[in-house]
matplotlib code that plots the C-alpha trace (Angstrom):
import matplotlib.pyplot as plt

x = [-25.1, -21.6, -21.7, -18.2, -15.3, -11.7, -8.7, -5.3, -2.1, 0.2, 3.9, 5.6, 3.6, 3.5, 4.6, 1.2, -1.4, -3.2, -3.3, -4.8, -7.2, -8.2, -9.0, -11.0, -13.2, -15.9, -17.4, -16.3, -18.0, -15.5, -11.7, -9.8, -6.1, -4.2, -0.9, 2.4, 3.6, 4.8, 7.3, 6.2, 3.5, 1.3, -1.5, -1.8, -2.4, -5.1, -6.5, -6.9, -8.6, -12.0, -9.8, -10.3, -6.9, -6.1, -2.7, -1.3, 2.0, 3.0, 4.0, 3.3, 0.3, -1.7, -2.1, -2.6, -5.4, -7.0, -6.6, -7.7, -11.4, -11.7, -11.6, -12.5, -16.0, -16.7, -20.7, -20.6, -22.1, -18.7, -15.1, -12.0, -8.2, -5.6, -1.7, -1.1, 1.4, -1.7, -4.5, -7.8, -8.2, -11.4, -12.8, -12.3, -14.0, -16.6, -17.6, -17.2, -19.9, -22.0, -21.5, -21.8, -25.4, -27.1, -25.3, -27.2, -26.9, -24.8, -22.1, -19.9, -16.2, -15.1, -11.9, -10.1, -7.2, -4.0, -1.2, 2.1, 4.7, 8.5, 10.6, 7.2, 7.2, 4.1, 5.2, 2.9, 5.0, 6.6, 3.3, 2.8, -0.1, -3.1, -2.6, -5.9, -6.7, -9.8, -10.2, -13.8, -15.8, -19.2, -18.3, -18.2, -17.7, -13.9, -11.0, -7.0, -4.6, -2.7, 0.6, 4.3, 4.3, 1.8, -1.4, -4.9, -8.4, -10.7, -14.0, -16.2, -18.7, -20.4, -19.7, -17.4, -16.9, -14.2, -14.6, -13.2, -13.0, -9.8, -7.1, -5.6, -2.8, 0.6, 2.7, 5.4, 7.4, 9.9, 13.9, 15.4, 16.8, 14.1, 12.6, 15.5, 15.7, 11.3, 12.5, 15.3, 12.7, 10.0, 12.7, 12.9, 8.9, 8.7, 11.6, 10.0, 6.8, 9.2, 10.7, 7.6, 6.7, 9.5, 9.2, 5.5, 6.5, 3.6, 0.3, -0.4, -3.9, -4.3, -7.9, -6.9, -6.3, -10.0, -11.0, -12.4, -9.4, -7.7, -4.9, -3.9, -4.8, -2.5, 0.7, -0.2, 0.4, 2.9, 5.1, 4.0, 3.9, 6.7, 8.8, 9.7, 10.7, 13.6, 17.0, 18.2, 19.2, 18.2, 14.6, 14.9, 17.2, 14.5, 11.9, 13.3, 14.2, 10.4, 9.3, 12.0, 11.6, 9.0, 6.0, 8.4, 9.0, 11.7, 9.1, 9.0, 12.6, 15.2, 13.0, 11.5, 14.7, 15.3, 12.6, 12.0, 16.0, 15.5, 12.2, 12.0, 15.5, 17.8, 14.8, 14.2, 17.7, 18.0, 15.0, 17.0, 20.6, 18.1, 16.9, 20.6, 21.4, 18.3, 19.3, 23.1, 21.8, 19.1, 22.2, 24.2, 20.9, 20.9, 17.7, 15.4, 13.6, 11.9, 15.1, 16.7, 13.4, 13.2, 17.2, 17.7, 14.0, 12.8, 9.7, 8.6, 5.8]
y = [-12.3, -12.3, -9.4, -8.8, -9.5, -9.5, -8.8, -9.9, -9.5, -12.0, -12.9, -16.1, -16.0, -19.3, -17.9, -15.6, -16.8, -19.8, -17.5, -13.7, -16.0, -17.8, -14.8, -13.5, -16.6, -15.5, -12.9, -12.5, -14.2, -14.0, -14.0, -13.2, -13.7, -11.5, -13.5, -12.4, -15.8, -16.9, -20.1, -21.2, -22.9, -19.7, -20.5, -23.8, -23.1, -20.4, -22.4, -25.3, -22.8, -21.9, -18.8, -17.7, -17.3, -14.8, -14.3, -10.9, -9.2, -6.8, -3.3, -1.5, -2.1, 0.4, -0.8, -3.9, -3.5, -1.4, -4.7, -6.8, -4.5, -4.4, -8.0, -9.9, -11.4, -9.3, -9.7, -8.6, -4.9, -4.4, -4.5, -5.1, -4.9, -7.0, -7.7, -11.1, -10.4, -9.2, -10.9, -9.8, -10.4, -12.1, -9.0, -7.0, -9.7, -9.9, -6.1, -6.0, -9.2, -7.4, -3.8, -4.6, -4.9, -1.7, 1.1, 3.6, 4.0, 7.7, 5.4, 4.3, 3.4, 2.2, 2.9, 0.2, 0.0, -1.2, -1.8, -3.8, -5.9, -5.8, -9.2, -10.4, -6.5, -4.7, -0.8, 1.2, 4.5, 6.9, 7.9, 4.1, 3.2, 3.4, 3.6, 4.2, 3.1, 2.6, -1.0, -1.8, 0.5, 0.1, -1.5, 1.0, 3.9, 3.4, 3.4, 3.1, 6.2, 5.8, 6.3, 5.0, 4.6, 5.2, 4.8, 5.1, 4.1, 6.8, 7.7, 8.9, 10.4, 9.3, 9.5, 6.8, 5.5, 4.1, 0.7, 1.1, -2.4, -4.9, -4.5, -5.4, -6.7, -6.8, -9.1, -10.1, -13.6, -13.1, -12.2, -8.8, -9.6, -9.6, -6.8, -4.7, -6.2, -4.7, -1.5, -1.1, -1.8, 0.9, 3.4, 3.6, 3.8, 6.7, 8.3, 8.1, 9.8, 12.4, 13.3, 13.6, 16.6, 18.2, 17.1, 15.9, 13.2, 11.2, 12.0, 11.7, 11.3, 13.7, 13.1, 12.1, 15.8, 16.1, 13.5, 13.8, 11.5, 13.0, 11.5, 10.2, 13.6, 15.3, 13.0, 13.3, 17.5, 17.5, 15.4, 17.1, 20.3, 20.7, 17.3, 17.2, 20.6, 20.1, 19.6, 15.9, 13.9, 16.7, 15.6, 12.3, 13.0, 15.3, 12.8, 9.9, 12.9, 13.3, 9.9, 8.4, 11.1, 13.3, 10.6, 8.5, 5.9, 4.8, 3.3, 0.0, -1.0, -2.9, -3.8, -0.6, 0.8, -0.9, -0.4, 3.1, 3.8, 1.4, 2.4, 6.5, 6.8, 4.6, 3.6, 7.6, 8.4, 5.8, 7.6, 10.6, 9.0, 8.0, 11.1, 12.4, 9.8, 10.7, 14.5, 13.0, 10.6, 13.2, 15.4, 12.6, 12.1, 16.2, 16.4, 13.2, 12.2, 10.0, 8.1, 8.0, 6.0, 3.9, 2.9, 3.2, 2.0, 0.0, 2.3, 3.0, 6.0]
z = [4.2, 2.9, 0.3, -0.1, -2.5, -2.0, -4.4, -3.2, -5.5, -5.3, -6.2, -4.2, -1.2, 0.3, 3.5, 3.8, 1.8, 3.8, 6.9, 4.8, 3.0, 6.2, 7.6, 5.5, 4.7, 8.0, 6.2, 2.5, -0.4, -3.0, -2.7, -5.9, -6.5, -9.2, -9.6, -11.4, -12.1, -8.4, -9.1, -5.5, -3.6, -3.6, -6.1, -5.3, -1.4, -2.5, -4.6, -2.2, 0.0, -2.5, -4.2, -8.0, -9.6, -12.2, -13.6, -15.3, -15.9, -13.4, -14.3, -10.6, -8.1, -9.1, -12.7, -11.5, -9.0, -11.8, -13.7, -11.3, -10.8, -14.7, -15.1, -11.8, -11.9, -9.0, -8.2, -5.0, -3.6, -1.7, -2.1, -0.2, -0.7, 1.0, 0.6, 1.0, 4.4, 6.1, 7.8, 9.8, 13.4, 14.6, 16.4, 12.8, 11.3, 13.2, 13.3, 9.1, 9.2, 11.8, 9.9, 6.8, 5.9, 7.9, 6.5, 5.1, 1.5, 1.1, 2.7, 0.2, 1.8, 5.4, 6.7, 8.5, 11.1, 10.6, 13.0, 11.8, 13.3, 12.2, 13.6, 15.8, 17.4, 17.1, 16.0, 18.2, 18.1, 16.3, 14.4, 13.0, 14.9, 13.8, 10.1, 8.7, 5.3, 3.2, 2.3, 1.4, -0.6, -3.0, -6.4, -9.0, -7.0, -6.3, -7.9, -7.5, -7.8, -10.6, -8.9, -9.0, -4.8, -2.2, -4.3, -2.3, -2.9, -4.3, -4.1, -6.8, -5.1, -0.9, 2.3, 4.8, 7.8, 10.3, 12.1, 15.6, 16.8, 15.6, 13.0, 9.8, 10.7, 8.5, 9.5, 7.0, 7.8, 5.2, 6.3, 6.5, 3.2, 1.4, 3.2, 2.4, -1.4, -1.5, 0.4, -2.4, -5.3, -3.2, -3.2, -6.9, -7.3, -4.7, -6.4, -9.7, -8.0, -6.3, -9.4, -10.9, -8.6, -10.4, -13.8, -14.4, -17.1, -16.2, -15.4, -11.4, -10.0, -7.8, -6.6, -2.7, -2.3, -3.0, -1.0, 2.9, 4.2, 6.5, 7.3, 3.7, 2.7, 5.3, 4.2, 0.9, 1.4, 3.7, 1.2, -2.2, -0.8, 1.9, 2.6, -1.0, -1.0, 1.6, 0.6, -0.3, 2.8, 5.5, 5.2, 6.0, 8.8, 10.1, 9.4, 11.3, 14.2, 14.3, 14.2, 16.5, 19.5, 19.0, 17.8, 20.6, 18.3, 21.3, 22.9, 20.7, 21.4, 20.1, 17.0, 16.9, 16.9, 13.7, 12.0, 12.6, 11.1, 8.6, 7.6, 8.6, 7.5, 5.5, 3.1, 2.7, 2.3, -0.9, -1.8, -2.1, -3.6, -6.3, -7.0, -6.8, -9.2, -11.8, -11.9, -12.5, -15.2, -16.8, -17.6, -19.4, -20.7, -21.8, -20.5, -22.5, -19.8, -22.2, -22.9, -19.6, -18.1, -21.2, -20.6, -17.0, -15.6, -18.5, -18.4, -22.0, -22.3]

ax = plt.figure().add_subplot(projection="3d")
ax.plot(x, y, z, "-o")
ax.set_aspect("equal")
plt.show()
């Protein structure tokens, strides 16, 4: 029996959409789309497809997966979340559809595997393979971080589990313009979180500390608690050190390459000229956090 729903957040997907949802259709029930007003083909290729379509304003992912949960018809004893640039291999589908139903009840969450591809290369080094997430849990008894960047699933209360066989696979067709343009618009949002360490302007859920997830839980630490620590622009020169030759991110080549300088290093150093640049601006600002985020982020509190 298909008992589970699915909440993708969309913006301009036409690209993505046909092949996540199509993916999904052998053993979900429901699949619902949270759009923020894409001006493409998006909604109508869901649509076409048997999806429920939803619109709201965005603000940041989190608040709008918690959006989507509140107010989603969901009817269905399990949940899933997908990004629209990902899609489910047919041996992951087929152990969810085969899983699914003979869990015992004190499980409440199963962790899923995700490997990605950068420019059609699969990034199996460097630490980026497997990235374990949770991605279905019991309705009602999760809930999404409320965080700038890097939000997780969280459980109330039970126990999970980890599907071994297939992948989630992201796979994202779109140019390295754009990815640069979402890396740029990331960089701020993990900023914001980074600075928040510091600060603590807004209020940060800090349940995934709690939480028995052991590898969100040990990046969650090693960032809060040492990585942000280290002095602007060493750290992500050590970081991408790490990931490039020790985790032997060399091994995925010419793309790899790429993507692990691009992604361990000159994403993380904007991270850190954008912190530079808030502790430059808070001073001109002489010290109103408040105002600084209202004029220079558009955040109002």
């Amino acid at each position: 029996m298909k008992d589970i729903s699915v909440i993708i957040l969309t913006y301009n997907e036409e690209k993505h959409i046909e092949r996540c949802v199509k993916s999904l259709k052998p053993f979900v029930k429901d699949i619902f789309i949270v759009d923020s007003y894409s001006t493409d083909r998006t909604l109508e290729i869901a649509e076409s497809l048997g999806a429920k379509i939803y619109q709201n304003k965005w603000v940041n992912y989190a608040t709008q997966f918690q959006w989507a949960l509140d107010n989603c018809p969901i009817k269905t004893k399990w949940v899933m979340r997908m990004d629209a640039d990902e899609y489910i291999e047919p041996e992951l589908a087929e152990e969810i559809r085969r899983t699914i139903d003979k869990l015992p009840a004190n499980i409440k969450g199963i962790y899923l595997k995700r490997k990605v591809y950068f420019q059609g290369k699969w990034i199996r080094w460097g630490g980026f393979y497997p990235h374990i997430l949770l991605r279905i849990w019991q309705y009602g008894y999760g809930k999404i971080e409320q965080r700038w960047m890097d939000e997780h699933i969280i459980l109330s209360e039970g126990d999970t589990i980890l599907i071994e066989k297939g992948n989630i696979v992201d796979d994202n067709k779109n140019n390295i313009t754009w990815w640069i343009d979402k890396h740029n618009k990331y960089a701020t949002r993990e900023m914001l979180d980074l600075m928040n360490i510091k600060y603590k302007f807004f209020k940060n859920d800090n349940f995934l500390l709690k939480m028995k997830d052991p590898q969100a839980k040990k990046k969650r630490y090693i960032k809060e608690k040492f990585y942000s620590k280290l002095p602007l622009g060493l750290r992500p020169t050590l970081y991408f050190l790490y990931r490039y030759f020790f985790k032997l991110g060399f091994l995925d080549g010419w793309q790899g390459f790429i993507f692990h300088f691009m992604q361990g290093y000159w994403y993380r150093l904007l991270v850190d000229v954008k912190c530079w640049e808030f502790e430059k601006k808070l001073k001109e600002h002489n010290g109103d956090i408040e105002g600084l985020l209202k004029d220079e982020y558009g955040i109002k509190f």
